[in-house]
C-alpha positions as CSV (number, residue, x, y, z in Angstrom):
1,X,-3.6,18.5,32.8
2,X,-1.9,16.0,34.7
3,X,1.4,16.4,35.9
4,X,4.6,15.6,33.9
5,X,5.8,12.7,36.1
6,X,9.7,12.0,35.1
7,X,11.4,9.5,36.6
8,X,14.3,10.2,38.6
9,X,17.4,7.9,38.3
10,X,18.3,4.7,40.1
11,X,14.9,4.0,41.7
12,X,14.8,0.1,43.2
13,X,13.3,-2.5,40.6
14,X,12.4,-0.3,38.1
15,X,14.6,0.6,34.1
16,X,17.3,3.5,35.5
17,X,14.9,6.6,36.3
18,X,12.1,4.5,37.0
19,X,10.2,6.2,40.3
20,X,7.2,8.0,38.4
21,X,5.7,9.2,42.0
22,X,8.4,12.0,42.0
23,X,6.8,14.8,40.1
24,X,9.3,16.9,37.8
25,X,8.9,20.0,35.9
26,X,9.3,19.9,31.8
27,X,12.3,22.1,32.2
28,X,13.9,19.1,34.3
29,X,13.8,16.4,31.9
30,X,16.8,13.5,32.0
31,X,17.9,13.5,28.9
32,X,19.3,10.9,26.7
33,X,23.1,12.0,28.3
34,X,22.6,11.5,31.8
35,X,21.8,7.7,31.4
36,X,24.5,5.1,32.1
37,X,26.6,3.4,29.1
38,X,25.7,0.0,27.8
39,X,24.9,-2.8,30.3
40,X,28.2,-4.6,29.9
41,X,26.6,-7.3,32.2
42,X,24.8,-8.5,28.9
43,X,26.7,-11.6,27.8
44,X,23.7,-13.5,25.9
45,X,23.5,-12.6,22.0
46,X,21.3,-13.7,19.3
47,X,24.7,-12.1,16.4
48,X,25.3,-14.9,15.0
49,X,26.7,-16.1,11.7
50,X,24.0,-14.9,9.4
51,X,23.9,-11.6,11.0
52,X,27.3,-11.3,10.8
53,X,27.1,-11.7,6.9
54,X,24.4,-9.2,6.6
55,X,26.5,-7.1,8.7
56,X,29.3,-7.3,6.4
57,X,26.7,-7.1,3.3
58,X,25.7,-3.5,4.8
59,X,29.7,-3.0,4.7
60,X,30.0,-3.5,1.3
61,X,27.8,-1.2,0.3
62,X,29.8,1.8,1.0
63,X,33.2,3.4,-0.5
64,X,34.6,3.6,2.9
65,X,33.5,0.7,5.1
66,X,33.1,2.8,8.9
67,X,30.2,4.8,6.7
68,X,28.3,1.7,7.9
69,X,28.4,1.9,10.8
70,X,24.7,3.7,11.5
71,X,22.8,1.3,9.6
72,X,24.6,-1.7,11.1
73,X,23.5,-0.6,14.6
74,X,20.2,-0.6,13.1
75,X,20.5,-4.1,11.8
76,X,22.2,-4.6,15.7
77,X,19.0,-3.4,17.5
78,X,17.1,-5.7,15.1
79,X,18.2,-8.5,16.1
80,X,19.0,-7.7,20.0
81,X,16.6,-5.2,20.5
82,X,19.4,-2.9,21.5
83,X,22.5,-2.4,21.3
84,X,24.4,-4.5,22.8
85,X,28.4,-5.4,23.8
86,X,27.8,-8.4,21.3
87,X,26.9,-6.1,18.7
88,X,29.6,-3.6,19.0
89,X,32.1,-6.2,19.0
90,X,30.6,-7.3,15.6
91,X,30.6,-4.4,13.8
92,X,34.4,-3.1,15.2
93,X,35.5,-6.1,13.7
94,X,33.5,-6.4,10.0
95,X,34.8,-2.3,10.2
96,X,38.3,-2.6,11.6
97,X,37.5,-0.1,14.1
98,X,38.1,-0.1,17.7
99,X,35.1,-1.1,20.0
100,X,35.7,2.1,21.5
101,X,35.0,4.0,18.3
102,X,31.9,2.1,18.1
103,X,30.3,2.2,21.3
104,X,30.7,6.2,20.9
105,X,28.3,6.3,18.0
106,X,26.1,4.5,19.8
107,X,25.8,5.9,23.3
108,X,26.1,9.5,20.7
109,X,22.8,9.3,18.7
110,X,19.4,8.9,20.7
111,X,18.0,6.4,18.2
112,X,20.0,3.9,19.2
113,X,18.8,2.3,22.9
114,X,21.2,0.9,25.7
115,X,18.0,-1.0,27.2
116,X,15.8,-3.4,25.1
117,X,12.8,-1.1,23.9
118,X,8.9,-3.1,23.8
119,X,7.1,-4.2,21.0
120,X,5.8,-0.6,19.9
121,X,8.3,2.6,21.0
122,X,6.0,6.0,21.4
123,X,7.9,8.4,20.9
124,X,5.7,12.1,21.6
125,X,7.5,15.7,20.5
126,X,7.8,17.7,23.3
127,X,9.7,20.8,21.5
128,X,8.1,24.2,21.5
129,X,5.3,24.3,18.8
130,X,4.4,20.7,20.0
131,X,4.0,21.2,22.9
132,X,2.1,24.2,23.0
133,X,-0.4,22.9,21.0
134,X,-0.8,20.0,22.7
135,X,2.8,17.4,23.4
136,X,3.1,18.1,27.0
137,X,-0.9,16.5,27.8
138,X,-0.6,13.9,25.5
139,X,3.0,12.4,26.5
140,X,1.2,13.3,30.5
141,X,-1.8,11.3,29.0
142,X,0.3,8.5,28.4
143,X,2.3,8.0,31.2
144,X,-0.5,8.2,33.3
145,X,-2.6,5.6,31.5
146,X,0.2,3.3,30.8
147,X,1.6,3.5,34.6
148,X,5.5,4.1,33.7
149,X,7.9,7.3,33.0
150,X,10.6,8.5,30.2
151,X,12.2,5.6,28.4
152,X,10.4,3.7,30.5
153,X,8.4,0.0,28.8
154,X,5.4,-1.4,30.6
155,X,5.3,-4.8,32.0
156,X,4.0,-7.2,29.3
157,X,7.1,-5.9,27.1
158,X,4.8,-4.1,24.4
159,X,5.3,0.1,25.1
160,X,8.0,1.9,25.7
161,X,7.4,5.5,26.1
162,X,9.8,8.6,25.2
163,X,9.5,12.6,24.9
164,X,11.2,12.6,21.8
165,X,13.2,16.2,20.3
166,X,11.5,18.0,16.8
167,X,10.4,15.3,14.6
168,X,10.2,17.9,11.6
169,X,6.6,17.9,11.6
170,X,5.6,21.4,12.7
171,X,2.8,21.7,10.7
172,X,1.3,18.8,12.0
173,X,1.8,19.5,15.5
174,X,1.3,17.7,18.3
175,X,3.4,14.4,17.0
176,X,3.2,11.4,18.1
177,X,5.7,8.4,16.7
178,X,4.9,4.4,17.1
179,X,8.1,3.1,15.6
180,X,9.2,6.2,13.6
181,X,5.8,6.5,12.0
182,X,3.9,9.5,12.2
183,X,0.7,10.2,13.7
184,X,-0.1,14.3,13.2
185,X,-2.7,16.2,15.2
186,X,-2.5,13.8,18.1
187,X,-4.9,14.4,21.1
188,X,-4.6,12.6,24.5
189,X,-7.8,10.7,24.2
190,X,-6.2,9.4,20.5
191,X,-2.8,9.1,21.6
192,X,-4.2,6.5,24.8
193,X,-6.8,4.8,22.0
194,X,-3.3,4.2,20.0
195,X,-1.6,2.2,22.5
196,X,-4.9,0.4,23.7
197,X,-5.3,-1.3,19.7
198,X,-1.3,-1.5,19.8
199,X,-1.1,-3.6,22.8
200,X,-4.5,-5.8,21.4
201,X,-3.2,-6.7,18.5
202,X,-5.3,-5.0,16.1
203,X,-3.4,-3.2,13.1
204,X,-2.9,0.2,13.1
205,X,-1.9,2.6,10.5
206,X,-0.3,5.6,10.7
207,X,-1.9,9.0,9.5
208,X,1.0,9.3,7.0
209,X,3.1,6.3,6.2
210,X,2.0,2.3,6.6
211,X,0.9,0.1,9.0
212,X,3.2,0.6,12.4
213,X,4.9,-3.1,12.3
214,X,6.9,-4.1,15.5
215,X,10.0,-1.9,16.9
216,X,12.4,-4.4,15.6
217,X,11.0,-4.8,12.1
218,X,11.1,-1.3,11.4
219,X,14.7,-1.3,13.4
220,X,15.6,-3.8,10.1
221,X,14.1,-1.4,7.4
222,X,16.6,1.4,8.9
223,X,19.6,-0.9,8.3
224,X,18.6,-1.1,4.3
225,X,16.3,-4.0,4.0
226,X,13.0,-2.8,2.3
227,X,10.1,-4.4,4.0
228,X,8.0,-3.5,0.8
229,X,6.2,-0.5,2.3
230,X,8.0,2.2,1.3
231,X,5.1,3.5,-0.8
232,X,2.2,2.5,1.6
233,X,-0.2,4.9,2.8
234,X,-0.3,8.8,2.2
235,X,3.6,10.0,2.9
236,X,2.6,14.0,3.0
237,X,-0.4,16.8,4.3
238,X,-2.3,19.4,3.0
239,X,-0.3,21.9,5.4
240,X,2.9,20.5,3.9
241,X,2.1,20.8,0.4
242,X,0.5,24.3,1.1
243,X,3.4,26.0,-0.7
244,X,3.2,23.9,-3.8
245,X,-0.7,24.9,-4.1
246,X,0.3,28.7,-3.6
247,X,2.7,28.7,-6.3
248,X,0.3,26.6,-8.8
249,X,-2.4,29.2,-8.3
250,X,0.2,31.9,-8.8
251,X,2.0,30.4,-11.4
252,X,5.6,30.9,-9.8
253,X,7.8,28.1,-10.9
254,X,11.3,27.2,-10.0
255,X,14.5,29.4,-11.7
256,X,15.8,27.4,-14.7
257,X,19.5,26.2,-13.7
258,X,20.0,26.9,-17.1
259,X,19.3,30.5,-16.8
260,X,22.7,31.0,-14.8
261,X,25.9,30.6,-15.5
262,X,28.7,29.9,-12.6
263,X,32.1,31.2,-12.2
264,X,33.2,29.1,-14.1
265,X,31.2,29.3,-16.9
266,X,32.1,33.3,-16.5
267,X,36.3,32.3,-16.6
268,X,35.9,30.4,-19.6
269,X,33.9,33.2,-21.5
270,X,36.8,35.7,-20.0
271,X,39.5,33.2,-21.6
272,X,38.1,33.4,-25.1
């Protein structure tokens, strides 16, 4: 198996953690935390006007307006393909938050980047049951046939590569994500064939879900706007669905709600 090669931070013309010659164990893996904060050198932006109003439209659609804040750094990363000071600034005003309050949601949750992510992010489980059957070769695989490291994007702008935490896919183990979408059972050799279609061009669909679209399409999906594939392609396994056949052949079924009364139900018989 080739080595896990993990970039250590701050190496010279490369993203932060960029020097893949230094060799580090699994157990030493830079984690999402030990980056640096947004590039507040960023001062381009592509927020404009009619981002703004779909920012706002997000907004409206909950009972209390900060709610949308997740899905408008979706929409954010869309558009910029990260998240940017711009972006913060847009949704701390639609929210009436401080920018403070919103950069900490971002820099917070790992799905949202502080450097602009290629065309296709691969995103390989390296938790426990994944990677003992398998994560830790292919996400090795990977970096060795696409030449970069952890959170790293190759040079024509088209993969970035990640060991990503549980994807809640056990029993489909070793997982592999392009863009969120899942590709179960992955082996090295697959997981390299993948990328290599990915970076030609040819379509690719994902063993359950729909064809992988770019990084910043899906990106728009999160943020609520249906791209009209919600129902494309097979969306569970046989090994999921394993329980459902067991209790069809047995011929268990679900308690009927109506079978139980609550405490309630038990106060107002008392009362009578």
């Amino acid at each position: 198996m080739p080595e896990l090669l993990e970039p250590r931070p701050g190496a010279a013309g490369r993203h932060v953690g960029g020097n893949t010659e230094e060799p580090m164990g699994h157990g030493e893996m830079k984690s999402y935390f030990d980056e640096p904060s947004l590039d507040y050198a960023v001062t381009d932006t592509l927020i404009d006007d009619g981002v703004r109003e779909e920012l706002a439209s997000i907004a409206a659609r909950y009972p209390q307006p900060r709610s949308a804040l997740l899905p408008m750094l979706h929409l954010v990363q869309s558009v910029e393909g990260r998240v940017t000071p711009a972006g913060i600034e847009a949704c701390a005003e639609i929210l009436g938050l401080t920018t403070a309050d919103v950069s900490g949601v971002a820099t917070f949750y790992t799905m949202y980047k502080r450097r602009p992510v290629g065309k296709y992010h691969v995103g390989v489980c390296t938790t426990s049951l994944c990677a003992v059957m398998g994560g830790d070769e292919v996400y090795a695989r990977l970096q060795d046939h696409l030449g970069i490291g952890n959170d790293e994007t190759t040079e024509d702008g088209a993969v970035t590569l990640e060991h990503l935490e549980c994807n809640a896919a056990c029993d489909m183990a070793p997982v592999m994500m392009v863009n969120w979408e899942f590709f179960d059972q992955t082996t090295p050799r697959r997981a390299c064939e993948i990328v290599d279609a990915l970076r030609a061009g040819e379509e690719v669909t994902a063993t359950r879900g729909a064809r992988v679209v770019t990084w910043q399409q899906a990106e728009r999906v999160l943020a609520g706007f249906p791209d009209g594939r919600a129902d494309e392609g097979v969306t569970s396994g046989p090994t999921s669905q394993l329980g459902l056949r067991v209790a069809a052949e047995r011929g268990w079924s679900a308690p009927d709600p109506n079978d139980f009364r609550t405490t309630g139900d038990d106060s107002a018989e008392e009362a009578k």
